[in-house]
BAFI-3210 file (N, C-alpha, C; in Angstrom, 3 decimals, decimal comma, padded with zeros to 6 digits):
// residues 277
n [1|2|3|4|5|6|7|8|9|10|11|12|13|14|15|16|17|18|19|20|21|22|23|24|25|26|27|28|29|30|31|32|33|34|35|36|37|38|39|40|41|42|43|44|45|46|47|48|49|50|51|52|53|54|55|56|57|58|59|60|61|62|63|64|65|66|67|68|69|70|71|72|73|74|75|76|77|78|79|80|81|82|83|84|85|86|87|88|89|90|91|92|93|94|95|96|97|98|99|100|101|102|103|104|105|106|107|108|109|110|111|112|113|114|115|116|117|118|119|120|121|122|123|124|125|126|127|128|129|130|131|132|133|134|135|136|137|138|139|140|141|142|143|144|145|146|147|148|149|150|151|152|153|154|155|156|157|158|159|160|161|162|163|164|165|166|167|168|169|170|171|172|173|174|175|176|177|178|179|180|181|182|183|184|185|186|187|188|189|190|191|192|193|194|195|196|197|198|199|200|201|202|203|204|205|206|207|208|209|210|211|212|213|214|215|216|217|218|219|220|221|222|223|224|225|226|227|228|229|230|231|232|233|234|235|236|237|238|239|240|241|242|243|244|245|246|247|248|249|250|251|252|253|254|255|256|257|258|259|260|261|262|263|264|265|266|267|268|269|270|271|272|273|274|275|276|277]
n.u [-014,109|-014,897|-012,098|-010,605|-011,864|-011,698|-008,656|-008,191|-009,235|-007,320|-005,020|-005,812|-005,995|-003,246|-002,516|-002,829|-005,343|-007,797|-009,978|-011,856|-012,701|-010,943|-011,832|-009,197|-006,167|-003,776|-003,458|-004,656|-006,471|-008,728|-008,118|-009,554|-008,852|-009,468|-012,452|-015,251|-016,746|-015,573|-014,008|-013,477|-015,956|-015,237|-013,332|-015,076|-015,990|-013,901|-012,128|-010,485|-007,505|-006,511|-004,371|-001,949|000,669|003,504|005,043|008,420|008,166|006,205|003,731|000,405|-000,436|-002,306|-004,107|-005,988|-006,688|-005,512|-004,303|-002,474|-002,376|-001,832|-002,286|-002,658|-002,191|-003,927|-005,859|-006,679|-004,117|-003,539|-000,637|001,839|001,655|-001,289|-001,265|-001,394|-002,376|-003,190|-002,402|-001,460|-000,205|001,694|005,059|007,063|010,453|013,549|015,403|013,540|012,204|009,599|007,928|005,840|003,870|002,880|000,403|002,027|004,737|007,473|007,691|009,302|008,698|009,871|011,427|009,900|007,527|006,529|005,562|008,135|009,378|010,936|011,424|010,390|007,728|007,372|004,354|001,182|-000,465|001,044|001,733|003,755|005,925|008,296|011,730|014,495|016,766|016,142|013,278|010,160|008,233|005,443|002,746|-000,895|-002,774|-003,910|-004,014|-003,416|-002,336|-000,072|001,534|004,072|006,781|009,217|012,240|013,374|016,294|018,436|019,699|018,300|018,061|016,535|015,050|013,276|012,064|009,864|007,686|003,716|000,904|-001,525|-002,938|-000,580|-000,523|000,558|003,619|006,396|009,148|010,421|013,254|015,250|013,794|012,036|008,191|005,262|002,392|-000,195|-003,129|-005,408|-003,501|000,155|003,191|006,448|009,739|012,422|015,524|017,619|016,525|014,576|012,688|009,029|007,560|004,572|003,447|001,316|-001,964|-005,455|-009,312|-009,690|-011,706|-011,360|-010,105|-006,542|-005,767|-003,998|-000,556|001,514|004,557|005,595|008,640|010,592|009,075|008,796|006,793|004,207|001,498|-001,588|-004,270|-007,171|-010,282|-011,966|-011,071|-008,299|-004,893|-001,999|000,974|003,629|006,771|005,397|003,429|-000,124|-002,589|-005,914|-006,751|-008,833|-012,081|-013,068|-012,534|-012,494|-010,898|-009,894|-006,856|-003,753|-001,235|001,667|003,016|004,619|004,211|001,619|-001,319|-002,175|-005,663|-006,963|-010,176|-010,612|-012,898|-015,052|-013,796|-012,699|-009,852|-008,400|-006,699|-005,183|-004,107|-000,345|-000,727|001,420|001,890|-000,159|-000,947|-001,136|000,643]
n.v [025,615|023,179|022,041|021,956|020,399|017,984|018,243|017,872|014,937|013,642|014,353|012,487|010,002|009,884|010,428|007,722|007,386|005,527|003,966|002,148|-000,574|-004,092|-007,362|-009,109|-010,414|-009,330|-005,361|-004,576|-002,419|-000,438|002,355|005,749|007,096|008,714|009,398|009,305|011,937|013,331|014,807|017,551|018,767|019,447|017,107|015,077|014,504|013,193|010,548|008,245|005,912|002,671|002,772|003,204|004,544|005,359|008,432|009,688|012,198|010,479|010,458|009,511|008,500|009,265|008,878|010,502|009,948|012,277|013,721|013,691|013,228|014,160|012,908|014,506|016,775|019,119|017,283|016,307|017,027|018,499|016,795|018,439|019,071|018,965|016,826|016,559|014,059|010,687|009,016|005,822|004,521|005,087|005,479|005,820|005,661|004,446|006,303|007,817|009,308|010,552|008,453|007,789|006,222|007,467|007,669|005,373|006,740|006,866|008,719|010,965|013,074|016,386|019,248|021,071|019,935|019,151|016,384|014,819|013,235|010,449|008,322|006,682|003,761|000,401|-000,175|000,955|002,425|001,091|-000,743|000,182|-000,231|-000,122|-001,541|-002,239|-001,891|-001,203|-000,387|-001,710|-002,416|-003,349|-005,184|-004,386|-004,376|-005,346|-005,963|-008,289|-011,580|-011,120|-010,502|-008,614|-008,022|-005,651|-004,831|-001,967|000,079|003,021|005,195|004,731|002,017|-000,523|-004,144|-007,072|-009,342|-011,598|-013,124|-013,567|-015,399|-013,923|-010,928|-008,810|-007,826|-006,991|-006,503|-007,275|-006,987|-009,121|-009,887|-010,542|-011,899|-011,946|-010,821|-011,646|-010,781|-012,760|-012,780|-015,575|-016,291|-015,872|-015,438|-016,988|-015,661|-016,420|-015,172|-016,229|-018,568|-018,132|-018,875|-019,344|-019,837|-021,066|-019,685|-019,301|-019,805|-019,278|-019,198|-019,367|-017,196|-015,206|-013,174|-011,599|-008,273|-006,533|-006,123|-006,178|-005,384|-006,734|-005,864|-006,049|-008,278|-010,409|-010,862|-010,901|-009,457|-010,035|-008,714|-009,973|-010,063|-010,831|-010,831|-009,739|-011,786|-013,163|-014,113|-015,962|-017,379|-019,623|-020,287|-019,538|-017,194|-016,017|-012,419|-010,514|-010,273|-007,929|-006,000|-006,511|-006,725|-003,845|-001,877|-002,151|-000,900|-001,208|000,282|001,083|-000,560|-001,074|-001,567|-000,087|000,405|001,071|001,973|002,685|003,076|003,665|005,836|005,643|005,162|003,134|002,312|-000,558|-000,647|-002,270|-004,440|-006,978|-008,209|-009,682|-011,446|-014,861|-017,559]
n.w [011,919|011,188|010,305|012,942|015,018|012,809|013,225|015,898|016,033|014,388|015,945|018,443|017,125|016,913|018,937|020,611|021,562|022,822|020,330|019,536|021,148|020,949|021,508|021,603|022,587|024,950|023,867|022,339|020,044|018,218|015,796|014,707|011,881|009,781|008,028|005,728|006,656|007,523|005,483|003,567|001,721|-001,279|-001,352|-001,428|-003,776|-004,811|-006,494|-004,959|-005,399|-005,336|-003,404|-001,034|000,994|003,501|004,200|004,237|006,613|008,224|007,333|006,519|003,511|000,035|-003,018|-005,325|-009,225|-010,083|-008,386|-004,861|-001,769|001,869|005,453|007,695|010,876|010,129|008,809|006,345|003,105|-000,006|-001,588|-003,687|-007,009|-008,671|-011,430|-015,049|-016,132|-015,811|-012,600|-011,519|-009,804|-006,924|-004,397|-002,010|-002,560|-001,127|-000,168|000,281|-001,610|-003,767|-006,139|-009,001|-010,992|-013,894|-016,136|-019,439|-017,767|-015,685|-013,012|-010,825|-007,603|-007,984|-006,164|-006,143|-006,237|-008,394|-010,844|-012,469|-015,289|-015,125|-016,995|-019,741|-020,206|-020,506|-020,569|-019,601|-016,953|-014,343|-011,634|-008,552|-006,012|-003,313|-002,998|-001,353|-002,680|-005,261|-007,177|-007,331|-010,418|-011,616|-013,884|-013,537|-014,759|-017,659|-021,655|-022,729|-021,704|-020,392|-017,552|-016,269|-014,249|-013,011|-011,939|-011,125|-011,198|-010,224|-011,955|-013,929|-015,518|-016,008|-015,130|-016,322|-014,470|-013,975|-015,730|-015,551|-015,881|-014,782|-013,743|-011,254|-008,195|-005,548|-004,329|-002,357|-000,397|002,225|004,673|002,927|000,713|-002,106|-002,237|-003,962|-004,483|-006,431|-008,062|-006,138|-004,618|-002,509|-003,489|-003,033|-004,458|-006,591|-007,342|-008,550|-009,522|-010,834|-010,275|-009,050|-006,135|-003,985|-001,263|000,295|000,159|-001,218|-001,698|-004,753|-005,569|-003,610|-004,106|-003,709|-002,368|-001,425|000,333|003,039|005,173|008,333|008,982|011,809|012,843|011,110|009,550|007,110|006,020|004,606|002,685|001,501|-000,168|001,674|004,374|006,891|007,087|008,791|007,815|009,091|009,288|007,404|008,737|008,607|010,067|010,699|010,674|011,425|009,952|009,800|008,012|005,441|001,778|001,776|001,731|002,652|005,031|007,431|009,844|012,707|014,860|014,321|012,307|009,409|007,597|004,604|003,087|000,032|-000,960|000,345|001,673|004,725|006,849|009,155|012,149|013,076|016,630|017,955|016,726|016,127|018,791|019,723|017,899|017,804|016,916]
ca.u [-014,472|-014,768|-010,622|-010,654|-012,412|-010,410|-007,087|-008,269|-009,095|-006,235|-004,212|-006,030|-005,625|-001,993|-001,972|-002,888|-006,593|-008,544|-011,502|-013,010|-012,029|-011,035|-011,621|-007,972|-005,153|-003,035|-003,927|-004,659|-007,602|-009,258|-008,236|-010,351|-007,668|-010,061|-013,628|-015,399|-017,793|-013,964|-013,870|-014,180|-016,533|-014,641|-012,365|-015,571|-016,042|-012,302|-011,802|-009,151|-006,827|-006,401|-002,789|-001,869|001,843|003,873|006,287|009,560|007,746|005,100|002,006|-000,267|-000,439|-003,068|-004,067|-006,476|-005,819|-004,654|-003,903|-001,989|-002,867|-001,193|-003,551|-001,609|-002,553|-005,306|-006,559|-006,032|-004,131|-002,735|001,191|002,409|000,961|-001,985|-000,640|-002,723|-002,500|-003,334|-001,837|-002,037|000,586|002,939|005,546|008,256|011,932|014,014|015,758|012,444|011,753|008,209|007,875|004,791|003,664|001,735|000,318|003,028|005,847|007,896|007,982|009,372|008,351|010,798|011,452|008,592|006,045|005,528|005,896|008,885|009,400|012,174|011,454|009,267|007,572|006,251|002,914|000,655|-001,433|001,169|001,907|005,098|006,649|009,665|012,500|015,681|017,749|015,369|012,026|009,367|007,495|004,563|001,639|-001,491|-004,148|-003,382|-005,719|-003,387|-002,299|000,960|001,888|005,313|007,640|010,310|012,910|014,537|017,497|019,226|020,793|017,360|018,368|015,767|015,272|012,098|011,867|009,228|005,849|002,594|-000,456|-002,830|-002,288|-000,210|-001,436|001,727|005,170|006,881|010,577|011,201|013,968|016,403|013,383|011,017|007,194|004,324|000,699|-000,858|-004,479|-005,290|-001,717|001,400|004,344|007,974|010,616|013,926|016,386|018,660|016,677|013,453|011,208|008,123|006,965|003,464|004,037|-000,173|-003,380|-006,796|-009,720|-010,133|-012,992|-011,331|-008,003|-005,647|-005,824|-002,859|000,226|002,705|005,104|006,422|010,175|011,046|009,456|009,270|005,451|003,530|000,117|-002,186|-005,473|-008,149|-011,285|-013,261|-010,169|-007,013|-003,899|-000,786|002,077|004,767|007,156|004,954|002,134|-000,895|-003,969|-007,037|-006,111|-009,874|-012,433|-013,790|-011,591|-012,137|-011,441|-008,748|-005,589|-003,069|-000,015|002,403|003,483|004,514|003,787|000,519|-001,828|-003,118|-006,186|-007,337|-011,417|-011,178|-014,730|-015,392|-012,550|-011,828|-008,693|-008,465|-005,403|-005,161|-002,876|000,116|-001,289|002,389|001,589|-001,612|-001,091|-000,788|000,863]
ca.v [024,666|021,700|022,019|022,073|019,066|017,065|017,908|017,211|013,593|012,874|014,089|011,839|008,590|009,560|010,152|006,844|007,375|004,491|004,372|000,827|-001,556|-005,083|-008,365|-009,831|-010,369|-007,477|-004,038|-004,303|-001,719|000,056|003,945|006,322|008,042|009,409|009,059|010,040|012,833|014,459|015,001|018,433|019,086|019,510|016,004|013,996|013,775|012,546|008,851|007,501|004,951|001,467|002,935|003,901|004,509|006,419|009,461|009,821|012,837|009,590|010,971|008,440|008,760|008,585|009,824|010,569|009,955|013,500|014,660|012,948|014,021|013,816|013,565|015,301|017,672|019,415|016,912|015,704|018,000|017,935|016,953|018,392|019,603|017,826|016,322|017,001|012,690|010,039|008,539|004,600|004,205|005,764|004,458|006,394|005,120|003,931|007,546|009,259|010,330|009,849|008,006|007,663|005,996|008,491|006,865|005,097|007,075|006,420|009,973|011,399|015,083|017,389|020,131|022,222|019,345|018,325|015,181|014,995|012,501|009,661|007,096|005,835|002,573|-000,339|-000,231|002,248|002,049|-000,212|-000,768|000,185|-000,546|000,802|-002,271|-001,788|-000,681|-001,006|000,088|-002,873|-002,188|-004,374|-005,164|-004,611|-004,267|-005,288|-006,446|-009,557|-012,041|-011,258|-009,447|-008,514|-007,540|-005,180|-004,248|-000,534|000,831|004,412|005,462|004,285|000,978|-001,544|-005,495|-007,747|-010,301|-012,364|-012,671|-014,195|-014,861|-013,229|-009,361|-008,629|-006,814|-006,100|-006,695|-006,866|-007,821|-009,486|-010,709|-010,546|-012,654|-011,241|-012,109|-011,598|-011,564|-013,236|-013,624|-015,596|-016,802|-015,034|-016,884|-016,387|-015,412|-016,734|-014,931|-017,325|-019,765|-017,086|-019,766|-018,554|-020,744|-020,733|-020,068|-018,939|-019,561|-018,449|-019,709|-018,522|-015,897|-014,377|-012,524|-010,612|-006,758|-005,746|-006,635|-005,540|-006,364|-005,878|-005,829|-006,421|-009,515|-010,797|-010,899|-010,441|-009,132|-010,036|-008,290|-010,661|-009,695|-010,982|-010,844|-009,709|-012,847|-012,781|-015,172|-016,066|-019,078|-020,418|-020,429|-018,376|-017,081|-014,819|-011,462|-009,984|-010,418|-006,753|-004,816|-007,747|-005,747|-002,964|-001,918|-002,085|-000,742|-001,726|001,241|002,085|-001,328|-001,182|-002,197|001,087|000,074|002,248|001,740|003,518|003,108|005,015|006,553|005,499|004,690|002,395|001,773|-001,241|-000,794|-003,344|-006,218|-008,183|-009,085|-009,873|-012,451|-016,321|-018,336]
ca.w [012,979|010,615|009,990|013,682|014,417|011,831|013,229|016,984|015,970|014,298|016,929|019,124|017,087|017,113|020,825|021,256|022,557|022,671|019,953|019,554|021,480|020,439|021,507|021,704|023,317|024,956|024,099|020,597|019,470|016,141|015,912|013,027|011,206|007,891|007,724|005,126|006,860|008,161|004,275|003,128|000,419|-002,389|-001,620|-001,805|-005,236|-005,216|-006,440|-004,075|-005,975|-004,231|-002,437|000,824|001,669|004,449|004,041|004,959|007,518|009,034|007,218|005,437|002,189|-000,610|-004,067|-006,392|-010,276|-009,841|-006,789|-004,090|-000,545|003,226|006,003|009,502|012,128|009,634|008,027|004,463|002,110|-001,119|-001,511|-004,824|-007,890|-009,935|-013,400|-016,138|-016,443|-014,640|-011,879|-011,634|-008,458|-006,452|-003,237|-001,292|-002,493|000,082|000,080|000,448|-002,745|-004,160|-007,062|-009,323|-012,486|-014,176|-017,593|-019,145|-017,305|-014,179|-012,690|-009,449|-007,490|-007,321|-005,100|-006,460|-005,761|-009,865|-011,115|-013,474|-015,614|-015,192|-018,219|-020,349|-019,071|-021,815|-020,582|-018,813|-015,890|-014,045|-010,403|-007,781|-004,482|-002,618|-002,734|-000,534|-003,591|-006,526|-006,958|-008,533|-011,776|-012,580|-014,659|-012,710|-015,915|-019,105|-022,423|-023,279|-020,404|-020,149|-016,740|-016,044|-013,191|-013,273|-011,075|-011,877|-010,116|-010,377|-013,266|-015,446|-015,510|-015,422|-015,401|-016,112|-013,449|-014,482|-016,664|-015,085|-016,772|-014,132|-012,649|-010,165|-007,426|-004,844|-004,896|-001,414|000,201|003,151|004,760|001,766|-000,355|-002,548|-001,952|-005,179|-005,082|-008,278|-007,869|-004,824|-004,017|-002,093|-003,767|-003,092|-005,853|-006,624|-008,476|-008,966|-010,875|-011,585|-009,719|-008,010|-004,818|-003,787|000,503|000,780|-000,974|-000,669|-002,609|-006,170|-005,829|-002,849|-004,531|-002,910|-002,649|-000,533|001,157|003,567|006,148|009,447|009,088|012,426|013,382|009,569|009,212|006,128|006,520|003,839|002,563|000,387|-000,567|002,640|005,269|006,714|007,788|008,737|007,815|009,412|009,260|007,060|009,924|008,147|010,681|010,412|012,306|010,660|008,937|009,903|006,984|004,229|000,731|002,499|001,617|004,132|004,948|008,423|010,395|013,624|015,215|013,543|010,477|008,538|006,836|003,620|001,886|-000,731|-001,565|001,988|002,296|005,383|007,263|010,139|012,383|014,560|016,976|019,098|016,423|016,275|019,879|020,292|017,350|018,426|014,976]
c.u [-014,293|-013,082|-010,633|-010,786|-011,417|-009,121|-007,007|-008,547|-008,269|-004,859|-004,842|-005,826|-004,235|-001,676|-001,907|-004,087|-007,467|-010,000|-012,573|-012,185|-012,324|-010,877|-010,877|-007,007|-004,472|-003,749|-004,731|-006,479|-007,438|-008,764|-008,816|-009,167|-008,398|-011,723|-014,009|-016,375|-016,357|-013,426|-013,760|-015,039|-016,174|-013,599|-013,627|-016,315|-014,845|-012,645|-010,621|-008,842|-006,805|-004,743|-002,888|-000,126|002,286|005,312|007,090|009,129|006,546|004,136|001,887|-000,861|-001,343|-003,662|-005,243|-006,200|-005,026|-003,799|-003,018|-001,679|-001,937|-002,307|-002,431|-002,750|-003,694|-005,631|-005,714|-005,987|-003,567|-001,013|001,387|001,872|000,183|-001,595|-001,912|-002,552|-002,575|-002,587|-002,427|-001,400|001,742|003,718|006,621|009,518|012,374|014,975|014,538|011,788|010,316|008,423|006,143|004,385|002,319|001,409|001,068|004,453|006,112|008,261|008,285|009,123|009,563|010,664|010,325|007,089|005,164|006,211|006,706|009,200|010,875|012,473|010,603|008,858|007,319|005,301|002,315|-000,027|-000,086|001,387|003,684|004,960|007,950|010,346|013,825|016,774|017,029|013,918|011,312|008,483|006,270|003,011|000,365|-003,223|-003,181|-004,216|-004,761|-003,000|-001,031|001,501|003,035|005,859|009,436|010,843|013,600|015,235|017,628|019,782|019,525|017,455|016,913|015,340|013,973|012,870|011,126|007,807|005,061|001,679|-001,527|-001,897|-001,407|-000,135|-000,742|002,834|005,893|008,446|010,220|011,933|015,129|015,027|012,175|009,472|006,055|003,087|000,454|-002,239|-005,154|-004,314|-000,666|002,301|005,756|008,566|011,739|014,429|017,381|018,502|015,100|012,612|010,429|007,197|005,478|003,498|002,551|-001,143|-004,198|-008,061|-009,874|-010,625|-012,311|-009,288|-007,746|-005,542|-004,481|-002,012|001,109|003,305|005,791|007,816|010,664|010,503|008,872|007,597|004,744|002,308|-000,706|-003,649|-006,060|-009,483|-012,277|-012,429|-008,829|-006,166|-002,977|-000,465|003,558|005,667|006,094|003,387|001,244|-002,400|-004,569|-006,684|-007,452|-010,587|-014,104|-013,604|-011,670|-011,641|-010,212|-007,775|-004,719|-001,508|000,779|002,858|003,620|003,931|002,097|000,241|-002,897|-004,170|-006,917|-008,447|-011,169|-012,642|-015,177|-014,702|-012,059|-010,840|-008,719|-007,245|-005,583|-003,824|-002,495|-000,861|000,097|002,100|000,515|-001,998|-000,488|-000,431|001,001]
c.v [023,232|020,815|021,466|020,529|017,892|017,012|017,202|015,807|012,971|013,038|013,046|010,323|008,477|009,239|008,684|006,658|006,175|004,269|003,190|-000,288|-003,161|-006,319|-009,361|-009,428|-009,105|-006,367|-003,752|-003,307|-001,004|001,751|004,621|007,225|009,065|008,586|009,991|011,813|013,919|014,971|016,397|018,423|018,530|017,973|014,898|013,519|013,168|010,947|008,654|006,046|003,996|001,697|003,246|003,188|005,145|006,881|009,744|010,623|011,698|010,131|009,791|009,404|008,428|009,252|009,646|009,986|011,025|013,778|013,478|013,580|013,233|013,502|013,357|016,181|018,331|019,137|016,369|016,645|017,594|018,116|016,900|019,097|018,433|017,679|016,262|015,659|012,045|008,786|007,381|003,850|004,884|004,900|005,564|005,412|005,407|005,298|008,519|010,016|009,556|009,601|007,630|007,302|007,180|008,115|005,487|005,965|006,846|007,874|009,533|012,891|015,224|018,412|021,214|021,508|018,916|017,302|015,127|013,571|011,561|009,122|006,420|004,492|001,566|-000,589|000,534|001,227|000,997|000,033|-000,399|000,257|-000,655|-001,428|-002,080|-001,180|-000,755|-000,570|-001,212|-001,928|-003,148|-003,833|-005,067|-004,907|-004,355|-006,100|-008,155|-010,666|-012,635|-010,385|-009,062|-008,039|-007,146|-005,060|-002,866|000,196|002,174|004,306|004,912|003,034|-000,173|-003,101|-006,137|-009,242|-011,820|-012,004|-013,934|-014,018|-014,092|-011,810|-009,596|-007,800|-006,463|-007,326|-006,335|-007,441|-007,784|-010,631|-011,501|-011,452|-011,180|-011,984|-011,151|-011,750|-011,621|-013,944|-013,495|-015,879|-015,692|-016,122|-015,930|-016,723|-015,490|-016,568|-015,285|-017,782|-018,724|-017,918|-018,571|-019,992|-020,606|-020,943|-020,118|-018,804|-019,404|-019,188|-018,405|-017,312|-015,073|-014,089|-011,415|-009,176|-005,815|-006,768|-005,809|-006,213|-005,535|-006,511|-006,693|-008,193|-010,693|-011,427|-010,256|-010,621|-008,931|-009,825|-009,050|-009,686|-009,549|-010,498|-010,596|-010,535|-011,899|-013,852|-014,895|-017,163|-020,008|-020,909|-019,267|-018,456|-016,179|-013,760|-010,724|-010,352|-008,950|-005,702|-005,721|-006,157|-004,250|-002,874|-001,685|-001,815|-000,638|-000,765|001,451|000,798|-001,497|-001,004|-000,831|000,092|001,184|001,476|003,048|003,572|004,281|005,868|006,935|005,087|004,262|002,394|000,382|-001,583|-002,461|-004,766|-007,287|-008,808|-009,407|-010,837|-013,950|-017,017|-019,708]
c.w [012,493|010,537|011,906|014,569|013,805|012,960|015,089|016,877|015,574|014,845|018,138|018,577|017,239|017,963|021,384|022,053|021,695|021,938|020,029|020,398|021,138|020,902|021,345|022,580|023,777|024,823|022,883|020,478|017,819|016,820|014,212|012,942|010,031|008,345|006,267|005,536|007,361|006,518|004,195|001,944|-000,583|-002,884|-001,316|-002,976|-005,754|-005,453|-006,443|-004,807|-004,306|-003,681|-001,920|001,160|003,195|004,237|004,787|006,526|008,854|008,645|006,200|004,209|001,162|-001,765|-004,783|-007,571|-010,810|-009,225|-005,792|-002,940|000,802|004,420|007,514|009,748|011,404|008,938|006,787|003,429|001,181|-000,827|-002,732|-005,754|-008,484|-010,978|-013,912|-016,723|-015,452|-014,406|-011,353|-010,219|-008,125|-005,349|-003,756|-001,984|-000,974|000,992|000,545|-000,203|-003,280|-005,650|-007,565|-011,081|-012,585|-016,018|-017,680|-018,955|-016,094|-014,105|-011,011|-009,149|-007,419|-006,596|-004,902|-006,342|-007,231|-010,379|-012,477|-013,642|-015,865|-016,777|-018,247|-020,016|-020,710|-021,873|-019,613|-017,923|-014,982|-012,570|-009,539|-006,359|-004,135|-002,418|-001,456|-001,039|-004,789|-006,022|-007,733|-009,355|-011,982|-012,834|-013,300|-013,483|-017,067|-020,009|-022,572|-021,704|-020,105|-018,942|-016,028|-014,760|-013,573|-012,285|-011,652|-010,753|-010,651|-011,240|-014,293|-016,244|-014,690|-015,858|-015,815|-015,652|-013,815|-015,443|-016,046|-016,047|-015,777|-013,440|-011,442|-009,130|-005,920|-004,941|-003,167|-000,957|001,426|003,871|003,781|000,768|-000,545|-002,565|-003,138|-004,153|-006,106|-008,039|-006,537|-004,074|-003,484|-002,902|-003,675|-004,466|-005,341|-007,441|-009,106|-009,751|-011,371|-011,454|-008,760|-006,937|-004,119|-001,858|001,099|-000,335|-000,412|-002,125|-003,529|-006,309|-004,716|-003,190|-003,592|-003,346|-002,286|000,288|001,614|004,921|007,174|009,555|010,634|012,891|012,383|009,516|008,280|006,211|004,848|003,627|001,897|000,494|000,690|004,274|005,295|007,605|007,887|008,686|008,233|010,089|008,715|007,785|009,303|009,526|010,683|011,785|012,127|010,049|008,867|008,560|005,690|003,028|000,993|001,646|002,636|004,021|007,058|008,648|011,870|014,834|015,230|012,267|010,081|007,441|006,032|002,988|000,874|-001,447|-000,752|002,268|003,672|005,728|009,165|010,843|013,255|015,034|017,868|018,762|016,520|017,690|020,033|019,078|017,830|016,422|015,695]
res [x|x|x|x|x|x|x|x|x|x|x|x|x|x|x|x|x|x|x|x|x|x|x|x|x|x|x|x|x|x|x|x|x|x|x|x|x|x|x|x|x|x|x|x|x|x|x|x|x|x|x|x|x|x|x|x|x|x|x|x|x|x|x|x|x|x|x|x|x|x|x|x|x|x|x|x|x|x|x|x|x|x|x|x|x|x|x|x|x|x|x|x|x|x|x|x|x|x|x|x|x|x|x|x|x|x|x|x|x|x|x|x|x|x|x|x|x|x|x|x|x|x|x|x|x|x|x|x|x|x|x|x|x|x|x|x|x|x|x|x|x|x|x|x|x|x|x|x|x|x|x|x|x|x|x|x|x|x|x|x|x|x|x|x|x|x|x|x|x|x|x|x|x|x|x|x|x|x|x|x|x|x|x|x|x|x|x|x|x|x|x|x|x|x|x|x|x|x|x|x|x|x|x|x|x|x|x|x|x|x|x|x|x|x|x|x|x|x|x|x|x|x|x|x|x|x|x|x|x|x|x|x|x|x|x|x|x|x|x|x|x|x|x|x|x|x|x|x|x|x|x|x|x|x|x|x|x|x|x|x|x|x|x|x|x|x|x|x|x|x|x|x|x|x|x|x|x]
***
């Protein structure tokens, strides 16, 4: 019954049924995708890493330091086999294939659903995100205060980009540029001269957790600590300050929001319109 349950609600946020409604423009509302009480048992002693992608199939995506789970039609299951190490970040390649630092290694699944190992990394624990033909690499924890950015292509071929002194905590493209968080700042990157541009700040105490973007109408949606913006053309405005702390990922003309503390997942849908810049 409980399975049951589960899969009828998250066919209903898919459907498009209306759960909270929101105080803006247009149509825009909240849909529950994951609560934690839609949990089973056994997946709430799980500690959910700060990621949240989406798979080539449209299921949201999200992992343990083990495990790395789907959540569709019944619920939230596992995708793959557990590694007997832990898993610090994962992100879909642009083909579809899952990729996942696991320690220091850059692994991908294969067909059997276990994480095989590409190549050795130079530092564990580090962070990734799906490029358009590379994948990024970076520092996200490290003891000295040097934090790097890689780019690695096919064939095991990979570049360092730049070194920051503070973590870096996502890595996104758009619009042929590449855009950083470092801290509280978004800053654009130029590979030309390996400048970094500061396009959005935030005060000090309130750093950045997440970023992502909507492709089509070139908006980058940024998570901090207390709230979630969007920028675009340089025009930054508060779209939240219900989800502060979130991770977020852009799907489907909506903003997936992931607590991993709670382990819930939020959607709000038909936000590109219902924003004024």
């Amino acid at each position: 019954m409980k399975k049951a349950i589960t899969a009828f609600m998250v066919f209903l946020c898919f459907s498009g049924a209306q759960m909270i409604s929101a105080q803006q423009k247009n149509t825009l509302r909240y849909e529950i995708m994951l609560s934690s009480n839609m949990l089973e048992p056994s997946l709430k002693n799980d500690h959910f890493l700060n990621i949240l992608d989406i798979s080539p199939g449209k299921y949201i995506t999200i992992s343990s330091d083990r495990k790395i789970y789907m959540l569709g039609w019944g619920g939230i299951n596992q995708f793959g086999q557990a590694t007997d190490s832990t898993i610090s970040s994962f992100a879909f390649a642009s083909d579809g294939l899952l990729m996942a630092i696991v320690n220091d290694r850059l692994c991908y699944m294969n067909d059997k659903g276990i994480l095989v190992t590409l190549v050795k990394l130079p530092d564990a624990n580090m962070g990734i995100s799906e490029g358009k033909d590379v994948m990024y690499l970076f520092n996200q924890k490290k003891e000295d205060e040097k934090y790097r950015l890689y780019a690695f292509a096919k064939g095991g071929r990979y570049k360092q980009l730049l070194v920051s002194p503070l973590p870096l905590t996502a890595v996104v493209e758009m619009d042929d540029s590449l855009y950083i968080a470092i801290g509280s700042g978004i800053f654009s990157y130029s590979p030309e001269d390996s400048k970094l541009n500061l396009v959005a700040g935030f005060q000090k105490d309130n750093e950045i957790k997440s970023v992502t973007v909507d492709p089509i109408n070139s908006i980058l949606y940024i998570a901090t600590r207390d709230a979630i913006y969007a920028l675009q053309n340089e025009s930054l405005v508060l779209v939240t300050s219900d989800f502060g702390g979130g991770i977020i990922k852009y799907f489907d003309k909506g903003l997936i929001i992931f607590n991993p503390e709670t382990s819930d997942i939020i959607r709000i849908v038909n936000i590109a319109g219902s924003i004024v810049f």
